[in-house]
DSSP file (Angstrom, degrees, kcal/mol; ACC not computed):
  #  RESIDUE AA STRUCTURE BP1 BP2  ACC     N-H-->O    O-->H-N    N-H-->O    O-->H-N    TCO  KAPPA ALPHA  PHI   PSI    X-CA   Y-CA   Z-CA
    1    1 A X     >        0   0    0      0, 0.0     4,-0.7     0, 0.0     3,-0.1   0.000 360.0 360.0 360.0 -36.1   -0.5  -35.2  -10.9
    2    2 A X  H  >  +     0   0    0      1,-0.2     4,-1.1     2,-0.2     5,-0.1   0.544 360.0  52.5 -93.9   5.8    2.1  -33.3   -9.0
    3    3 A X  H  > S+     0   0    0      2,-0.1     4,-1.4     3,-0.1    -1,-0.2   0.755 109.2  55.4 -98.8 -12.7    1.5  -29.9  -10.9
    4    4 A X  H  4 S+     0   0    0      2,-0.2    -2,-0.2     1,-0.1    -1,-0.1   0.595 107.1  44.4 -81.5 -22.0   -1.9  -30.6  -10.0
    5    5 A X  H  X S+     0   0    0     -4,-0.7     4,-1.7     2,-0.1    -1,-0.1   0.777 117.8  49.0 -82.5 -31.7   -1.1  -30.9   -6.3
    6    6 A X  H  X S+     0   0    0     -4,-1.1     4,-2.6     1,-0.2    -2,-0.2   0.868 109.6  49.2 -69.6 -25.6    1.1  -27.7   -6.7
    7    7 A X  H  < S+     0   0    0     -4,-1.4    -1,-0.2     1,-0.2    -3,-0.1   0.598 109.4  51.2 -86.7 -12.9   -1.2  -25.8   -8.3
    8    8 A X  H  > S+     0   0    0      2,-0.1     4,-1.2     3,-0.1    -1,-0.2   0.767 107.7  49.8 -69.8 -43.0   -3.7  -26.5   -6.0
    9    9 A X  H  X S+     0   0    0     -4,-1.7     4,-2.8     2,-0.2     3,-0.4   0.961 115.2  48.0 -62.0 -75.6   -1.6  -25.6   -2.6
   10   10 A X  H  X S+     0   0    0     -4,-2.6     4,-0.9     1,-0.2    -3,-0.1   0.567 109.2  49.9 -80.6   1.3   -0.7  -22.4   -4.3
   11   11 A X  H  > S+     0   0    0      2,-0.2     4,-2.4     3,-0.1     5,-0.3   0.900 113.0  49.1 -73.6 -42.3   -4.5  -21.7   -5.4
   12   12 A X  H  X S+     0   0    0     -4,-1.2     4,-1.5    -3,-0.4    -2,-0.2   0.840 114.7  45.7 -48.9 -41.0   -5.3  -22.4   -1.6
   13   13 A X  H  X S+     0   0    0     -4,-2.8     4,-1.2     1,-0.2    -1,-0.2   0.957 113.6  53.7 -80.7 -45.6   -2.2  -19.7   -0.6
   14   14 A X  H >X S+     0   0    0     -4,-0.9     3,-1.8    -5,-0.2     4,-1.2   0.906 111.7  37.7 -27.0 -86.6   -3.6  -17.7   -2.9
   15   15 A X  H 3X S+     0   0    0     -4,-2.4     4,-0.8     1,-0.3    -1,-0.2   0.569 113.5  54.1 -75.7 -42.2   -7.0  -17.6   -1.6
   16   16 A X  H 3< S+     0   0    0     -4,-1.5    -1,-0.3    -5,-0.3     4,-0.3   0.604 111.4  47.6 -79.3 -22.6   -6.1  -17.6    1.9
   17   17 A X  H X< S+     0   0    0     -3,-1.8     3,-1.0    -4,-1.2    -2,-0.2   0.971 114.3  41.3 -53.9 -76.8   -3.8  -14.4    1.5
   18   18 A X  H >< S+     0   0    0     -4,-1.2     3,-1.2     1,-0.3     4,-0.3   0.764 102.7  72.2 -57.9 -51.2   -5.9  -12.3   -0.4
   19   19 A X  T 3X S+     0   0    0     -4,-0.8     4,-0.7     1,-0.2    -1,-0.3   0.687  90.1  59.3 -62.6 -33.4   -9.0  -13.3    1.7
   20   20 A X  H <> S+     0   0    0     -3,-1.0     4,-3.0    -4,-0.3     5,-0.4   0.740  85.6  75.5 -73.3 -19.6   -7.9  -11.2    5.3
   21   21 A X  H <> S+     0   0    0     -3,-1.2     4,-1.9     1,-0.2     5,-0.4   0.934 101.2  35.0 -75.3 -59.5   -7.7   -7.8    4.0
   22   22 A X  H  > S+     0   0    0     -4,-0.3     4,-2.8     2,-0.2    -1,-0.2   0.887 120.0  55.9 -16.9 -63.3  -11.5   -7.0    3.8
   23   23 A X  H  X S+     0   0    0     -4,-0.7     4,-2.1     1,-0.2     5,-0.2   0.956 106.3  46.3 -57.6 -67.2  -11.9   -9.1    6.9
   24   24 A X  H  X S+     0   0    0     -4,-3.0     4,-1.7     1,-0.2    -1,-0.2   0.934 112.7  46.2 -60.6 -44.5   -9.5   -7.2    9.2
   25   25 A X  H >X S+     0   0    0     -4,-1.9     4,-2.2    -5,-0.4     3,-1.0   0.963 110.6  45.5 -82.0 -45.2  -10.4   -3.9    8.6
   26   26 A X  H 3X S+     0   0    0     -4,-2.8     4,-1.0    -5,-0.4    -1,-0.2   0.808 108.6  56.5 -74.7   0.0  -14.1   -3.9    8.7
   27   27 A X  H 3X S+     0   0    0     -4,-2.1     4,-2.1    -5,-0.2    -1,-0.2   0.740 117.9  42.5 -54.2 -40.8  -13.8   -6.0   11.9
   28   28 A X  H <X S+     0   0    0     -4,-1.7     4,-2.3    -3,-1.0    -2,-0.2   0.843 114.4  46.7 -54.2 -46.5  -11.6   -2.4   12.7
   29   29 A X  H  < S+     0   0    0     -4,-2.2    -1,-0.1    -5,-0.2    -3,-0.1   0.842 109.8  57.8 -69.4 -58.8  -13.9   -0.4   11.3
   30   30 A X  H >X S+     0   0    0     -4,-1.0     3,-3.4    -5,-0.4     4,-1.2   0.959 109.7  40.0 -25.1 -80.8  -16.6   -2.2   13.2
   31   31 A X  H >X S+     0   0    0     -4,-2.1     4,-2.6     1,-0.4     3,-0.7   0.927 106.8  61.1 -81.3 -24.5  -15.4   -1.7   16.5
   32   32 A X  H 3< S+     0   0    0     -4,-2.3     4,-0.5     1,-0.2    -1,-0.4   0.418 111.1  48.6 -57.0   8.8  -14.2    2.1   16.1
   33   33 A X  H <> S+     0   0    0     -3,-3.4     4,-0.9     2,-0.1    -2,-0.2   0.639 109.3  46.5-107.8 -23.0  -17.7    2.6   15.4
   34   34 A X  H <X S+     0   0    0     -4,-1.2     4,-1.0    -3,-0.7    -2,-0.2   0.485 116.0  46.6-175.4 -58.6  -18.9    0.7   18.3
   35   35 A X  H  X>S+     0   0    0     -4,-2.6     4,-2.1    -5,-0.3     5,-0.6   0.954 112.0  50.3 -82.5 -53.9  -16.3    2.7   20.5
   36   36 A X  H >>5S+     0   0    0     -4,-0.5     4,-1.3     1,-0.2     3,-0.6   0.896 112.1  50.4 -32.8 -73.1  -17.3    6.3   18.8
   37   37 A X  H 3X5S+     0   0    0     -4,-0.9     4,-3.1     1,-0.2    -1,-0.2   0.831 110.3  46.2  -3.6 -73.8  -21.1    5.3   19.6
   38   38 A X  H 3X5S+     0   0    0     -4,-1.0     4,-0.7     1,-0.3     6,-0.2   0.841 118.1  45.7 -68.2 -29.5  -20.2    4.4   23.6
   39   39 A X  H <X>S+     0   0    0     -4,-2.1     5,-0.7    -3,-0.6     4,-0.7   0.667 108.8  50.3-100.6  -1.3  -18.2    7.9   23.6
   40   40 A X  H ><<S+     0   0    0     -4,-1.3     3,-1.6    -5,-0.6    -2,-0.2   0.892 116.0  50.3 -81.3 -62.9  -21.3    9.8   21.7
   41   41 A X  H 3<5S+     0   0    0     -4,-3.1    -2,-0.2     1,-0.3    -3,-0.2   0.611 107.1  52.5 -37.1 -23.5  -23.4    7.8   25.1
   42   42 A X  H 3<5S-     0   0    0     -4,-0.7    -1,-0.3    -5,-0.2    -2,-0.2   0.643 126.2-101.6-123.1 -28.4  -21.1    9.1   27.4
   43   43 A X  T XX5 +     0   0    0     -3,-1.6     3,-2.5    -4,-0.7     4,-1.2   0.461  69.4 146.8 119.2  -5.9  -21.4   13.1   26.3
   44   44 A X  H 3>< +     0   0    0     -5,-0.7     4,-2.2    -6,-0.2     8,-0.4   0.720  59.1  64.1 -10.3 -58.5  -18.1   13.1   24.3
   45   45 A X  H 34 S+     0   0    0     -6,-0.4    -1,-0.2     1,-0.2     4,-0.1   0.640 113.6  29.6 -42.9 -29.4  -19.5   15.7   21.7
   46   46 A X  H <4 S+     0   0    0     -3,-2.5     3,-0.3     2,-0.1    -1,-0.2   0.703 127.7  37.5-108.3 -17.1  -19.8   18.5   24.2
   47   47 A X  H  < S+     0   0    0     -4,-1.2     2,-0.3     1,-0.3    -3,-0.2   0.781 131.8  22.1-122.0 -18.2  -17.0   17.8   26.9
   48   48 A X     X  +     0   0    0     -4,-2.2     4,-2.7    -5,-0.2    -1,-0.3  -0.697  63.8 157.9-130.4  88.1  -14.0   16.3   24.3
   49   49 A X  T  4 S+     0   0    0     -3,-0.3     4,-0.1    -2,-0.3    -4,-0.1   0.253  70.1  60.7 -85.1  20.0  -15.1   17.8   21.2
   50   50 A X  T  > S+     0   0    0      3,-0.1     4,-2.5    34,-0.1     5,-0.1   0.692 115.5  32.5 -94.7 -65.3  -11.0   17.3   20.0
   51   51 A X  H  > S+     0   0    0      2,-0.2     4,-1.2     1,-0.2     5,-0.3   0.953 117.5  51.9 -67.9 -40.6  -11.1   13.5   20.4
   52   52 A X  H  X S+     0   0    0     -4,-2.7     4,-1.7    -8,-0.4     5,-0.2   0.952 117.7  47.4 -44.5 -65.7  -15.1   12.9   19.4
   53   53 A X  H  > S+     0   0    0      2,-0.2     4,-2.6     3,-0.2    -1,-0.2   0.672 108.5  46.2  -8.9 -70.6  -14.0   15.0   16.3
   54   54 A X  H >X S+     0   0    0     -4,-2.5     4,-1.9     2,-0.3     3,-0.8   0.986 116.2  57.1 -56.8 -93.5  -10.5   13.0   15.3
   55   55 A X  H 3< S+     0   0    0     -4,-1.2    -2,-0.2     1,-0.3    -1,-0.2   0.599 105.6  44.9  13.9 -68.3  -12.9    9.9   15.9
   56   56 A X  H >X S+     0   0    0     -4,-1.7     4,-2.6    -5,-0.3     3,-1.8   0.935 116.4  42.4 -84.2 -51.1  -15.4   10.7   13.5
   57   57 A X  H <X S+     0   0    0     -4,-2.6     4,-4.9    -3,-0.8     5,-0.4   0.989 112.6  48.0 -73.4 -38.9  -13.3   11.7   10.9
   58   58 A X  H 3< S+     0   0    0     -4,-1.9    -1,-0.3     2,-0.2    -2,-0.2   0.317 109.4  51.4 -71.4   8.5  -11.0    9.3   10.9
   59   59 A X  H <> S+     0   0    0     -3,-1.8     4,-4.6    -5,-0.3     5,-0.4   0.575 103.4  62.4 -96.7 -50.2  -13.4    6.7   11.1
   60   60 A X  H  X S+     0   0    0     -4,-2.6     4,-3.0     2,-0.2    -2,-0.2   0.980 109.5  48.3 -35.5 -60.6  -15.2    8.6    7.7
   61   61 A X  H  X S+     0   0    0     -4,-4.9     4,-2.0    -5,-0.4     5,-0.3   0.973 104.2  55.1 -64.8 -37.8  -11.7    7.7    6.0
   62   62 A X  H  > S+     0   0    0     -5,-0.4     4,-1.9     2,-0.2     5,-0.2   0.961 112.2  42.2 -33.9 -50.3  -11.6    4.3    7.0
   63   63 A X  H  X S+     0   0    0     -4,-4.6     4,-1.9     2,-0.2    -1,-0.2   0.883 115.3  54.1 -73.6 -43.1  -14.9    3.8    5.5
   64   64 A X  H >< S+     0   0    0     -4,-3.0     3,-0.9    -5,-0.4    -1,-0.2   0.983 114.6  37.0 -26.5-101.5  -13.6    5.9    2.6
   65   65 A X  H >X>S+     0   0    0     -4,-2.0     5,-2.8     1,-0.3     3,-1.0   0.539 107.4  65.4 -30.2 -40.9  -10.5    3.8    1.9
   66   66 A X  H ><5S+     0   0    0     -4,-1.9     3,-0.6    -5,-0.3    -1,-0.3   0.965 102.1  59.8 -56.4 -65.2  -12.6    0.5    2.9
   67   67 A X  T <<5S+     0   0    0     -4,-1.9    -2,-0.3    -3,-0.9    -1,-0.3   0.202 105.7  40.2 -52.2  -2.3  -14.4    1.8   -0.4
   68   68 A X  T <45S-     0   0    0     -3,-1.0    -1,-0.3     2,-0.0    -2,-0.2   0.359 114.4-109.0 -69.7 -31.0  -11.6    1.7   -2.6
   69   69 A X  T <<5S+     0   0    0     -3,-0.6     2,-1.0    -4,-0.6    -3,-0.2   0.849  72.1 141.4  72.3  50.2  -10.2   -1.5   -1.4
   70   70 A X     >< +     0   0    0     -5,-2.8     4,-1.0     1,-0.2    -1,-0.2  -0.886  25.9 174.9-121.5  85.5   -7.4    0.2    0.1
   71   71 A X  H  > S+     0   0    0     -2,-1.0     4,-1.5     2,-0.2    -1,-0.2   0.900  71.8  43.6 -86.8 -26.1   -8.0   -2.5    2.9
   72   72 A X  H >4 S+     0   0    0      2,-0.2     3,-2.0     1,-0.2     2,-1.2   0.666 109.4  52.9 -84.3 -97.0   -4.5   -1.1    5.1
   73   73 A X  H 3> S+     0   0    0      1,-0.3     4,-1.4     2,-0.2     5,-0.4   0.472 117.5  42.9  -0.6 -38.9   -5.2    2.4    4.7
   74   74 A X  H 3X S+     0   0    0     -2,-1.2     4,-2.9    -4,-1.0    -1,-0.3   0.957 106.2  52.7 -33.9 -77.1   -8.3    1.3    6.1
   75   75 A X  H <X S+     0   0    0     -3,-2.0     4,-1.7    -4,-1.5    -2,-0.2   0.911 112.2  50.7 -49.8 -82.6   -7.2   -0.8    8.5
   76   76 A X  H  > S+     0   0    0      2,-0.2     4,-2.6     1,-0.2     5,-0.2   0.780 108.7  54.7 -33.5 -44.0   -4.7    2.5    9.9
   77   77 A X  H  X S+     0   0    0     -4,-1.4     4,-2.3     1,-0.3     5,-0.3   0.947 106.4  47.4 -93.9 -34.2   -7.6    4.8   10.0
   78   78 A X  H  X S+     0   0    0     -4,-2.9     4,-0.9    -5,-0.4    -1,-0.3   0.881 106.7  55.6 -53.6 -33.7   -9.6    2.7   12.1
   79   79 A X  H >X S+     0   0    0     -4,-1.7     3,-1.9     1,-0.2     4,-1.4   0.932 112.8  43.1 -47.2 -58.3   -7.1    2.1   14.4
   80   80 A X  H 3X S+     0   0    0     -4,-2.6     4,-0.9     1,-0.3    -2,-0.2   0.881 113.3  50.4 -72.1  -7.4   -6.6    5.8   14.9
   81   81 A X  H 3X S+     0   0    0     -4,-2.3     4,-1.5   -23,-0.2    -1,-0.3   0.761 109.0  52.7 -89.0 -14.1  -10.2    6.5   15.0
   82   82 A X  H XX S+     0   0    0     -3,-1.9     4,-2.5    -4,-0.9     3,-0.6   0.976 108.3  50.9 -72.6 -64.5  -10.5    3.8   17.6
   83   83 A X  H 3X S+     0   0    0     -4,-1.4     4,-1.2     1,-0.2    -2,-0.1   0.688 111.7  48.7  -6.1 -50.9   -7.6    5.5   19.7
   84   84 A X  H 3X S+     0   0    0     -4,-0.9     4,-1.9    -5,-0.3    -1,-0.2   0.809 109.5  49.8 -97.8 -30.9   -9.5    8.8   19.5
   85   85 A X  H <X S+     0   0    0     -4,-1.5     4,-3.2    -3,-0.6     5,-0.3   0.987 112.0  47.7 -71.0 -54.3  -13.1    7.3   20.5
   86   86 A X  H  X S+     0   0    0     -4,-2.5     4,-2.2     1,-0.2    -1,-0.2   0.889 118.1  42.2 -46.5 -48.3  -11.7    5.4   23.8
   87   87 A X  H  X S+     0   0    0     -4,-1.2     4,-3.0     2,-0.2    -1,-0.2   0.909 115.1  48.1 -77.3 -37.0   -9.9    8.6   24.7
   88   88 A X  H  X S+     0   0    0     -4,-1.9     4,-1.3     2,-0.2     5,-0.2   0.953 122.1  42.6 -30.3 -63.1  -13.3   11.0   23.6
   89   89 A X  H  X S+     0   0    0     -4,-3.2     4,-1.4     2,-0.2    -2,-0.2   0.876 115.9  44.0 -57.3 -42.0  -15.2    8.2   25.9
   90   90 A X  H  X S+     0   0    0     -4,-2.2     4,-1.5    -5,-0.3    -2,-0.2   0.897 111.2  52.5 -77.8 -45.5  -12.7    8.1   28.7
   91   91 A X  H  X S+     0   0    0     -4,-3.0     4,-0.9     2,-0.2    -1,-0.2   0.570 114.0  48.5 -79.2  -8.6  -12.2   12.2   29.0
   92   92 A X  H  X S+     0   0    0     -4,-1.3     4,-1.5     2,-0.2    -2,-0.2   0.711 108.9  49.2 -86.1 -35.4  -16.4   12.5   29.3
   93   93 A X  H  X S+     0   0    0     -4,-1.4     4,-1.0    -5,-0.2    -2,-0.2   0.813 111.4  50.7 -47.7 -37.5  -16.5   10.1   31.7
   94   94 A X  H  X S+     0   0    0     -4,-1.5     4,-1.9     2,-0.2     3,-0.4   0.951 115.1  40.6 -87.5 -69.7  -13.8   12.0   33.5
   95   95 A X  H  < S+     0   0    0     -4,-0.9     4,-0.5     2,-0.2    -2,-0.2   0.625 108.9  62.8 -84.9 -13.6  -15.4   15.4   33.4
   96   96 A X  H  < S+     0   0    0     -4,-1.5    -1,-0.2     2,-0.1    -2,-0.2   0.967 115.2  35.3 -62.7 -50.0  -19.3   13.8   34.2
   97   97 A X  H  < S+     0   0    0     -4,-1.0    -2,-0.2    -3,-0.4    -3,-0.2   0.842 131.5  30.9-103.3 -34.7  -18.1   12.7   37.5
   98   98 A X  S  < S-     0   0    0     -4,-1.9    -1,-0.2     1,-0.3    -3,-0.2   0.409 100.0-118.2 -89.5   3.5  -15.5   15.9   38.2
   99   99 A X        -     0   0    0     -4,-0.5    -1,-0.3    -5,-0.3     2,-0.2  -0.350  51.4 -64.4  93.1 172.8  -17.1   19.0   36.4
  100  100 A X  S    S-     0   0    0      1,-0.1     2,-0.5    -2,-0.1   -53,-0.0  -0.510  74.8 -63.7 -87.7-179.3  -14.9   20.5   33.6
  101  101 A X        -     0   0    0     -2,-0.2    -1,-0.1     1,-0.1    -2,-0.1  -0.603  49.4-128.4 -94.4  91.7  -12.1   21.9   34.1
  102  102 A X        -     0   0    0     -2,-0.5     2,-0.3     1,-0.1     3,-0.2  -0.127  11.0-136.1 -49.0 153.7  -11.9   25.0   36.2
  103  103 A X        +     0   0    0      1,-0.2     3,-0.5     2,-0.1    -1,-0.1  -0.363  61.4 135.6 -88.0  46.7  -10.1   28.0   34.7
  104  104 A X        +     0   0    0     -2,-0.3    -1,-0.2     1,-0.2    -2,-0.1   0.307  64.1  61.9 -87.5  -1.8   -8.5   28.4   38.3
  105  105 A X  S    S+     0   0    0     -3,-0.2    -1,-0.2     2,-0.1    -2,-0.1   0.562  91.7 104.4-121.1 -37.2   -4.4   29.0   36.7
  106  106 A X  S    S-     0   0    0     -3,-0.5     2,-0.2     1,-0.1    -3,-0.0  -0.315  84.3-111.4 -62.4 135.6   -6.7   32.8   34.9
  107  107 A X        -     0   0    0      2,-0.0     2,-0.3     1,-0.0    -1,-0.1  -0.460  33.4-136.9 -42.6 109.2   -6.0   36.3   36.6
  108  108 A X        -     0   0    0     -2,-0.2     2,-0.7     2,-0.0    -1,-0.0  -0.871   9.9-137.4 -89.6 152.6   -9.2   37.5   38.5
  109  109 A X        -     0   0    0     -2,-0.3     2,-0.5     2,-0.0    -2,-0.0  -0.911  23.8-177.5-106.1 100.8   -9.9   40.7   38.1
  110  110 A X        -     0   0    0     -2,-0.7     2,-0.1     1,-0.0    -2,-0.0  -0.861  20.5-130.5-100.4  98.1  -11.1   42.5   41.2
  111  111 A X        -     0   0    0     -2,-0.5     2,-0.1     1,-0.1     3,-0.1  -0.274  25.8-113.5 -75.8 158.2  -12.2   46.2   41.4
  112  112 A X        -     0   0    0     -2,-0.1    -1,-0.1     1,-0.1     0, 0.0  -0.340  36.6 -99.2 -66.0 128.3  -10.8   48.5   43.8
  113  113 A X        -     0   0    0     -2,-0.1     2,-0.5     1,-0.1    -1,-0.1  -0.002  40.5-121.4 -22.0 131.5  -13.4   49.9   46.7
  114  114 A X        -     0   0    0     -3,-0.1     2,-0.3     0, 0.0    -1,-0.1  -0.921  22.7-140.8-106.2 152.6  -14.4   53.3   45.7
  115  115 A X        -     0   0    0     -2,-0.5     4,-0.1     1,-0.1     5,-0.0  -0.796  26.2-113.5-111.4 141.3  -13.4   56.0   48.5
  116  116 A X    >   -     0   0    0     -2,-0.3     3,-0.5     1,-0.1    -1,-0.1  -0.148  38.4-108.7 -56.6 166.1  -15.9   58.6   48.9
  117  117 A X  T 3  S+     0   0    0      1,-0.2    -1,-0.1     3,-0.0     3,-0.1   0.804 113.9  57.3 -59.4 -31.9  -13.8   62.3   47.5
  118  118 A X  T 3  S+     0   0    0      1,-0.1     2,-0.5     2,-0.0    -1,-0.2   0.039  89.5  91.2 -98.4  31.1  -13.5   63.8   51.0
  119  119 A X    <         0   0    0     -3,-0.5    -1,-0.1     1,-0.1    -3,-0.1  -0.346 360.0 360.0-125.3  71.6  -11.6   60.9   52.6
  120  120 A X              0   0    0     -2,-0.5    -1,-0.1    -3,-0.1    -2,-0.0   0.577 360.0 360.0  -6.3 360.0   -7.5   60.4   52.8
């Protein structure tokens, strides 16, 4: 009777271990996909084509990795693909409502008046 309770407890620990790994990353996976999406809606792709980028791939390995049952490796690349979408989302929002980013720091180049030949 008591190896029957023990063995029971430690199917239960068992079972209850094993059981988050799945769970936690494609709830990760999920909402970097969710956040990528909102920063594709917001014009990400044309005005931070670094972070949309980062995003997307690093969500593609999640998904990868998910597919192995490499559930932390997962888990990691969804975080960082989540990271990259908020900032993708945040930096198109930021350049809808100010323009991009003048090149105002660049050398203009201004030619010189031309003086007729006969003129000091």
């Amino acid at each position: 009777m008591k190896q029957a309770i023990i063995g029971l407890l430690l199917g239960m620990l068992l079972l209850t271990t094993t059981g988050c790994g799945p769970i936690v990353s494609g709830v990760r996976i999920l909402k970097a996909d969710i956040a990528l999406s909102e920063a594709q809606t917001a014009g990400a792709q044309e005005s931070a084509v670094y972070e949309y980028t980062a995003a997307k791939v690093y969500l593609d390995k999640a998904r990868e990795e998910h597919g192995y049952s490499d559930f932390w490796g997962a888990r990691v690349y969804a975080t960082k693909a989540l990271k990259f979408a908020r900032q993708a989302k945040k930096r198109a929002e930021v350049e809808t409502r100010v323009g991009p980013k003048s090149d105002s720091s660049a050398i203009k180049i201004v030619p010189l008046p031309s003086t007729p030949a006969g003129t000091p």
